[in-house]
One Martini backbone bead per residue (centre of mass of N, CA, C, O) as a GRO file, in nm:
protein
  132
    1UNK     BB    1  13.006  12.310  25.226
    2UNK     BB    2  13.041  12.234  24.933
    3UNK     BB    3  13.259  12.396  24.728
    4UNK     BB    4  13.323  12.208  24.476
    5UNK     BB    5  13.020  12.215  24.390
    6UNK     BB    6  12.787  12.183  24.127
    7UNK     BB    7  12.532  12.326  24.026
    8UNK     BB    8  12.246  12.299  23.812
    9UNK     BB    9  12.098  12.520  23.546
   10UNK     BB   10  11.820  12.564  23.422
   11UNK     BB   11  11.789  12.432  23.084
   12UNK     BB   12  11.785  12.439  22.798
   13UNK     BB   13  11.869  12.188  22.511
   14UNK     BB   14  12.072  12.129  22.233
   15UNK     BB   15  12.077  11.880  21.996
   16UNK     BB   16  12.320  11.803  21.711
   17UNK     BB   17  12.286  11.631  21.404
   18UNK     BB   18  12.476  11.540  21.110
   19UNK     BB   19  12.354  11.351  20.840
   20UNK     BB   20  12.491  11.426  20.610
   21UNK     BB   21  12.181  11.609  20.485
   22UNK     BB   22  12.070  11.555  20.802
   23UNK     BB   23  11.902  11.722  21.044
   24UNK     BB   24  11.943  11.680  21.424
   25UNK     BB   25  11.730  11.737  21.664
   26UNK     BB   26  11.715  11.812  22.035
   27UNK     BB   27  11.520  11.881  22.279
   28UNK     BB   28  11.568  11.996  22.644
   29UNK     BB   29  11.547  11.956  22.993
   30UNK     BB   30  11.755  12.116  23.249
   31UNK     BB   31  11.721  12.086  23.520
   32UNK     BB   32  11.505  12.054  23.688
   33UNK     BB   33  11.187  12.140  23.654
   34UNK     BB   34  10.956  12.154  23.405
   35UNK     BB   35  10.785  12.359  23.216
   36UNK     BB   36  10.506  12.534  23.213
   37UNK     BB   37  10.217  12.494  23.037
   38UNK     BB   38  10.006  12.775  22.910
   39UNK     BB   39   9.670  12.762  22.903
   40UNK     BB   40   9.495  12.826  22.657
   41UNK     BB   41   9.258  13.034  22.595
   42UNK     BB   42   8.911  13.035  22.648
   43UNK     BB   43   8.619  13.025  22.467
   44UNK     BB   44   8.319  13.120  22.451
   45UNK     BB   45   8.068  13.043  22.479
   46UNK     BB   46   7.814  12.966  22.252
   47UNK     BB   47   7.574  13.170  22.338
   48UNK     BB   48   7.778  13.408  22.364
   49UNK     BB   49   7.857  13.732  22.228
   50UNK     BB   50   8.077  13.920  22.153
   51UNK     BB   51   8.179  14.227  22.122
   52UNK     BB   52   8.346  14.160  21.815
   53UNK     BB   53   8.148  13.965  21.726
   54UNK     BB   54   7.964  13.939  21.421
   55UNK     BB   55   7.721  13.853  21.192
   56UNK     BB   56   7.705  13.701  20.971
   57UNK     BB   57   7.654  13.733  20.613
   58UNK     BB   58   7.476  13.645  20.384
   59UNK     BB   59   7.526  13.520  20.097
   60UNK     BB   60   7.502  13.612  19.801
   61UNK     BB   61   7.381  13.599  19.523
   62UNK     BB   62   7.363  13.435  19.267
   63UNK     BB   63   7.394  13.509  18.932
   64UNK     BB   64   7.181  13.402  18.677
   65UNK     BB   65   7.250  13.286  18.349
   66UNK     BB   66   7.201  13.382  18.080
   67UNK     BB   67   7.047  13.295  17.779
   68UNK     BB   68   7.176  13.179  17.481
   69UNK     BB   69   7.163  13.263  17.223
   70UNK     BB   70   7.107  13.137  16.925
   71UNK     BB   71   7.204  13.045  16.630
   72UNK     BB   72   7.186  13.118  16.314
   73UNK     BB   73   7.160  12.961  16.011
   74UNK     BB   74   7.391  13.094  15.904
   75UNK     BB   75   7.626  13.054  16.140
   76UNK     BB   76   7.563  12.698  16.077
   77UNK     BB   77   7.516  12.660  15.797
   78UNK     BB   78   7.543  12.386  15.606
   79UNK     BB   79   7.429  12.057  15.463
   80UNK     BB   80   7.611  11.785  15.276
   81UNK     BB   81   7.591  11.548  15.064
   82UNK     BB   82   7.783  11.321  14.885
   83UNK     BB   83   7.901  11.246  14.568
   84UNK     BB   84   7.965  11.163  14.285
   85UNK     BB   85   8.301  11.323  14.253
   86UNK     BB   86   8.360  11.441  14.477
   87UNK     BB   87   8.532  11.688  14.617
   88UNK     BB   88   8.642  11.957  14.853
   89UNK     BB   89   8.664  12.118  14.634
   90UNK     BB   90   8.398  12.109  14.473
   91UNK     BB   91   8.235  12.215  14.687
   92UNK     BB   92   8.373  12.487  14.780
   93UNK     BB   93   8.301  12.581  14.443
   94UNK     BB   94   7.986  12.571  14.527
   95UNK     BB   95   7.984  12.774  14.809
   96UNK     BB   96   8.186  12.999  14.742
   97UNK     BB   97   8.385  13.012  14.481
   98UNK     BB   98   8.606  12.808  14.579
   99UNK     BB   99   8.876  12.558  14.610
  100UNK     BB  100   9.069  12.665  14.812
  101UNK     BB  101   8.853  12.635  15.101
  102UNK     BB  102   8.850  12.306  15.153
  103UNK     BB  103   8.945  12.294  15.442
  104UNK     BB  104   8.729  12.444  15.613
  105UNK     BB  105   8.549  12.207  15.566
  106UNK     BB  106   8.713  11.973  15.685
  107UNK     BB  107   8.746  12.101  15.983
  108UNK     BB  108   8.446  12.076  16.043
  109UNK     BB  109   8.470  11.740  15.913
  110UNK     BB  110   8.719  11.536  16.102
  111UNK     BB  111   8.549  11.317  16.209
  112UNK     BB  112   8.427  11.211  15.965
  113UNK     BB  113   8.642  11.173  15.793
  114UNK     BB  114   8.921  11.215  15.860
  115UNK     BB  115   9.307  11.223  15.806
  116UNK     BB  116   9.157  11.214  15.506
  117UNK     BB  117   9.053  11.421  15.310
  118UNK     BB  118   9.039  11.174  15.019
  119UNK     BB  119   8.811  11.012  15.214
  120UNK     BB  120   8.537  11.081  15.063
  121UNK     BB  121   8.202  10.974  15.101
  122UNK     BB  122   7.934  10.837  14.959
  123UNK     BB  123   7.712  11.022  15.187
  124UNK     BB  124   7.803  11.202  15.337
  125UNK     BB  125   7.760  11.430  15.568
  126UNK     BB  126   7.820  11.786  15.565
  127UNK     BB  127   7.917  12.068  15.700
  128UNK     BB  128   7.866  12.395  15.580
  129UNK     BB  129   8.048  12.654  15.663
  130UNK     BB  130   8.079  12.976  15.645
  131UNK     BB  131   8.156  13.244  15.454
  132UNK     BB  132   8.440  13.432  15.490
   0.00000   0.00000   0.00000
């Protein structure tokens, strides 16, 4: 009939345009109807069980922790006032018989001291860890 006439075959149709960094696609149905969607398997009513799937089991009890022993009094150190005069190498060589591991006091009293070891106070209570 119309010989120079060309029919339009249905086909997907994808538009491209990059702008800048941004890359912009568009897709679309030409010519003919569109494609029908083809609708997702339905799945088994809520109370019959597929042959395929079996009853979760119950979840593991976690076991519970056990208690931790406390520590002994040897490992929690004592216990030191301070007195007048004293400073932490001082007390040190009175705990340790060394003078030089007054550090190991103060790292472990450094709340209570403060950032100067030498701002050590009287009456302040001081915690002596145990000898290395």
């Amino acid at each position: 009939m119309f010989k120079g006439l060309r029919v339009p075959r249905s086909r997907w149709l994808v538009h491209t345009l990059i702008v800048g960094t941004v890359l912009v696609m568009a897709c679309g149905w030409v010519g003919g109807n569109p494609p029908t969607p083809t609708p997702a398997p339905t799945a088994a009513p809520a109370g019959s069980p597929s042959p395929e799937s079996k009853p979760a089991a119950p979840p593991a009890p976690s076991p519970s922790p056990s208690p931790s022993p406390s520590p002994s009094p040897e490992a929690v150190g004592e216990s030191y006032t301070v007195a007048e005069g004293d400073t932490l190498a001082t007390i040190a060589e009175k705990f340790y018989g060394d003078s030089a591991l007054w550090r190991r006091i103060y790292d472990a009293n450094r709340s209570t001291i403060g950032d100067n070891p030498d701002s050590v106070r009287i009456g302040t209570t001081l915690r002596i860890p145990p000898q290395p």
